[in-house]
TORKEKE-868125 format. One record per atom (N, C-alpha, C): atom name; z, x, y. Coordinates in nm, 3 decimals. Atoms other than C-alpha are relative to their C-alpha. Example, Ala and Ser with C-alpha at 12.3 -4.5 7.8 and 13.67 -1.06 7.14 Angstrom:
! residues 2
ATOM  atom        Z        X        Y
ATOM     N    0.000    0.089   -0.119
ATOM    CA    0.780    1.230   -0.450
ATOM     C    0.000    0.090    0.120
ATOM     N   -0.006   -0.082   -0.119
ATOM    CA    0.714    1.367   -0.106
ATOM     C    0.073   -0.077    0.109
***
This chain:
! residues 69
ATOM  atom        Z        X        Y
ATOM     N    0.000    0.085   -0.118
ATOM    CA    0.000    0.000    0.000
ATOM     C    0.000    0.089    0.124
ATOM     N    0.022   -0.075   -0.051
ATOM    CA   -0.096    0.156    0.298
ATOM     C    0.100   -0.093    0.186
ATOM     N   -0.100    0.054   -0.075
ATOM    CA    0.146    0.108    0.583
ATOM     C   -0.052    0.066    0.124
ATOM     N    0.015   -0.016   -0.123
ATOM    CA    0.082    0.092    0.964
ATOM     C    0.077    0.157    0.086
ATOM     N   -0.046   -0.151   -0.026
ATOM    CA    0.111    0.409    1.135
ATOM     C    0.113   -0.034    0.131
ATOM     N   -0.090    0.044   -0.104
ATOM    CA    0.244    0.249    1.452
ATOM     C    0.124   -0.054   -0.004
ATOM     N   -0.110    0.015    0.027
ATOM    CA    0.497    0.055    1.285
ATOM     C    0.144    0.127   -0.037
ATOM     N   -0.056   -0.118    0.025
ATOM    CA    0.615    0.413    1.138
ATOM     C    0.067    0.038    0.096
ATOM     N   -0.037   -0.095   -0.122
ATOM    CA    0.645    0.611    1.452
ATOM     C    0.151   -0.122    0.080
ATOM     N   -0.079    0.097   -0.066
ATOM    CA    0.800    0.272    1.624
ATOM     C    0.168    0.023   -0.072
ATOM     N   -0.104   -0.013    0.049
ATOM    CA    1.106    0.277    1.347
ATOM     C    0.061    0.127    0.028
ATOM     N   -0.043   -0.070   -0.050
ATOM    CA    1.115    0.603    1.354
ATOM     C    0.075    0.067    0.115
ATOM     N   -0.064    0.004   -0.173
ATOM    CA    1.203    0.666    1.729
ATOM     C    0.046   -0.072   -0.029
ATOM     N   -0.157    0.117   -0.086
ATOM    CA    1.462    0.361    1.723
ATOM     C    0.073    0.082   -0.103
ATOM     N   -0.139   -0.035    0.093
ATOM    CA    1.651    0.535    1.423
ATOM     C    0.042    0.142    0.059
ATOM     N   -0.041   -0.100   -0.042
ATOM    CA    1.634    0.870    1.564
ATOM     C    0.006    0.050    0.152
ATOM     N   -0.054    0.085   -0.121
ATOM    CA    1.672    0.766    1.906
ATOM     C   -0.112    0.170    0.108
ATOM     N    0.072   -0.165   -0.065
ATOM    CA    1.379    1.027    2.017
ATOM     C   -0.165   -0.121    0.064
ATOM     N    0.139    0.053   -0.039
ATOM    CA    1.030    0.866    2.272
ATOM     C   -0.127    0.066   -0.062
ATOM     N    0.104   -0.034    0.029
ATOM    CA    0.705    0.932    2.146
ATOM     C   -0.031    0.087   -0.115
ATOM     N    0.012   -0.098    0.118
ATOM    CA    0.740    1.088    1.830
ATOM     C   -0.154    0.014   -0.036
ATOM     N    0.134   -0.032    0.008
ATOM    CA    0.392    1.253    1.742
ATOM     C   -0.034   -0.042   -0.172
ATOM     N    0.028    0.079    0.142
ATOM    CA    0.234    1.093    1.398
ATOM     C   -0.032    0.133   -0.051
ATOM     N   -0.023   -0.120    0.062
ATOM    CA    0.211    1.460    1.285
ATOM     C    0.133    0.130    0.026
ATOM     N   -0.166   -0.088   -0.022
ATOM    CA    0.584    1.582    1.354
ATOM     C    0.112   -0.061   -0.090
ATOM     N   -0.074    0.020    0.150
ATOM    CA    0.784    1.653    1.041
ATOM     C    0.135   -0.057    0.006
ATOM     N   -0.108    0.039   -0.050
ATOM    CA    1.076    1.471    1.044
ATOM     C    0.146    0.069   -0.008
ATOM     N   -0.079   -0.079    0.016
ATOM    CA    1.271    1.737    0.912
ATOM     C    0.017    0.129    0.117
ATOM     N   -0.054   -0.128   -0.095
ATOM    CA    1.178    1.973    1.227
ATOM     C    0.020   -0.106    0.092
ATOM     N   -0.026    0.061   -0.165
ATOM    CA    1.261    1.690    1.494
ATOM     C    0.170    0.071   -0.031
ATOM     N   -0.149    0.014   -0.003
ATOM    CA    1.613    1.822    1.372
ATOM     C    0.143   -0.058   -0.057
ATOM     N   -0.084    0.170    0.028
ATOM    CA    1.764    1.546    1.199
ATOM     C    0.053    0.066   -0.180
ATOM     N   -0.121   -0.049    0.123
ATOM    CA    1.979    1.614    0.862
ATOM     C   -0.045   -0.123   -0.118
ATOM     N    0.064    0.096    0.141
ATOM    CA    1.894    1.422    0.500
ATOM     C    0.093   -0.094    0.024
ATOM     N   -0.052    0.157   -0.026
ATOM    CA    2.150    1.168    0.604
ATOM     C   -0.019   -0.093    0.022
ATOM     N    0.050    0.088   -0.056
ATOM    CA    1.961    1.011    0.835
ATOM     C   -0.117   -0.055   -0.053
ATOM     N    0.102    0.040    0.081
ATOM    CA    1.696    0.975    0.584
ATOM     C    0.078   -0.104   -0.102
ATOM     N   -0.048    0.075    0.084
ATOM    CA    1.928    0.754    0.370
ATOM     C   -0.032   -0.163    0.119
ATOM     N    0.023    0.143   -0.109
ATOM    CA    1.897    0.503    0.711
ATOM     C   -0.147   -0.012    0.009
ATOM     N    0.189    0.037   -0.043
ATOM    CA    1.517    0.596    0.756
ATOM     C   -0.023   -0.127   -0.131
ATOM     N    0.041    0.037    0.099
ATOM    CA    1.473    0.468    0.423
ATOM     C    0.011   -0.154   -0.012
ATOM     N   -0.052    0.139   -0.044
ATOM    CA    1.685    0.114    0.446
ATOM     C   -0.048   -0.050    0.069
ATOM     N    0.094    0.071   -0.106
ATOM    CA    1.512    0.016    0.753
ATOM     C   -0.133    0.023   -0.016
ATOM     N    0.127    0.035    0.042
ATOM    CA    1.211    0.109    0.663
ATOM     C   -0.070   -0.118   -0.101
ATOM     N    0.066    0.099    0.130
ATOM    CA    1.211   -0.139    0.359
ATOM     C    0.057   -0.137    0.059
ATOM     N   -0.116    0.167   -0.070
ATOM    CA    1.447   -0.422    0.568
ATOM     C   -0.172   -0.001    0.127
ATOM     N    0.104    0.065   -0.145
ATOM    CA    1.128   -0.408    0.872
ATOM     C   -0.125   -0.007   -0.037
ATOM     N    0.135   -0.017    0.045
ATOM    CA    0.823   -0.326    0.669
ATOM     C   -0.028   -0.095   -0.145
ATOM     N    0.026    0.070    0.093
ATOM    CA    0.912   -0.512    0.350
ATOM     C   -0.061    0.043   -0.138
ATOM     N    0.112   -0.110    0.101
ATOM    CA    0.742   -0.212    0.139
ATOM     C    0.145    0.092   -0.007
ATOM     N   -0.106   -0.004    0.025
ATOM    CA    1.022   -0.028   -0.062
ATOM     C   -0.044    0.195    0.002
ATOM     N    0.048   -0.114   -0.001
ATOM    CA    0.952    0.358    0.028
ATOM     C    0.108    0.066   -0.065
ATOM     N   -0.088   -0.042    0.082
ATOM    CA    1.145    0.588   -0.219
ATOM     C    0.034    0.116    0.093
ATOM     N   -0.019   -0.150   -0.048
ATOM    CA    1.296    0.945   -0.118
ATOM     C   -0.114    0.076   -0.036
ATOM     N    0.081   -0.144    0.026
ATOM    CA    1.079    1.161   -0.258
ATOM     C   -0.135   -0.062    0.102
ATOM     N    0.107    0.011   -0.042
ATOM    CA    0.817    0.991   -0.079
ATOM     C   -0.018    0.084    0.164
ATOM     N   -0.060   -0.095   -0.125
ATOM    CA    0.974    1.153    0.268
ATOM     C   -0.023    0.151   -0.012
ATOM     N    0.006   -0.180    0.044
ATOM    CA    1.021    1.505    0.080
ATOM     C   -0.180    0.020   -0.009
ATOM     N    0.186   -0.025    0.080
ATOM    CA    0.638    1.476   -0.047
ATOM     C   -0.085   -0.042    0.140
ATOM     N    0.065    0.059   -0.112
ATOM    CA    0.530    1.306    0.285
ATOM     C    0.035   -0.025    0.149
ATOM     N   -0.117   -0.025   -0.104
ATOM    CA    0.679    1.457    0.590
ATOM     C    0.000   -0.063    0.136
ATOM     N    0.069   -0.018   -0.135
ATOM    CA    0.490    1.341    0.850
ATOM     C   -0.022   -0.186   -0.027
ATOM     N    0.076    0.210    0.045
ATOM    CA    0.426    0.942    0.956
ATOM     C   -0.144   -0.036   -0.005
ATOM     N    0.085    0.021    0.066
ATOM    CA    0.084    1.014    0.943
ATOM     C   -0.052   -0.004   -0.173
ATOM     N   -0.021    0.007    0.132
ATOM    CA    0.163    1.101    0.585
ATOM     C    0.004   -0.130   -0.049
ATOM     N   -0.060    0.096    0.076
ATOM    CA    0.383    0.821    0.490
ATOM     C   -0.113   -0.113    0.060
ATOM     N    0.100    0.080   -0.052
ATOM    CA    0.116    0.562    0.673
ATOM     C   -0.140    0.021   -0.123
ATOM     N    0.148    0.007    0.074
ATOM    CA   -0.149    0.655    0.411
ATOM     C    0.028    0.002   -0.164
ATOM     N   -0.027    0.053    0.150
ATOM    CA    0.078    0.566    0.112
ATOM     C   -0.036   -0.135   -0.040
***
């Protein structure tokens, strides 16, 4: 299922409370700690309705990545 890139970036920035995140900026160098990937993950599947696993983050760093799962 191939998931909106805009929606991505959009969640993204509200969880990690950062403007304009670039659809090729890894989410691991904005800074941010595997914790906050336990929240990316939850809201991603509570706003999108599509159930994205972990590894899919590790394997797909980038929201242009995860957008073309």
């Amino acid at each position: 299922m191939k998931i909106e890139l805009g929606k991505i970036l959009s969640i993204l920035g509200e969880i990690l409370q950062i403007e304009g995140v670039g659809d090729d900026k890894c989410f691991f160098d904005l800074g941010r700690r595997n914790s906050l990937l336990v929240i990316h993950v939850v809201i991603m599947t509570q706003k999108l309705g599509y159930k994205v696993n972990f590894a899919n983050f590790f394997l797909n760093r980038t929201p242009r990545e995860l957008s073309a799962l």
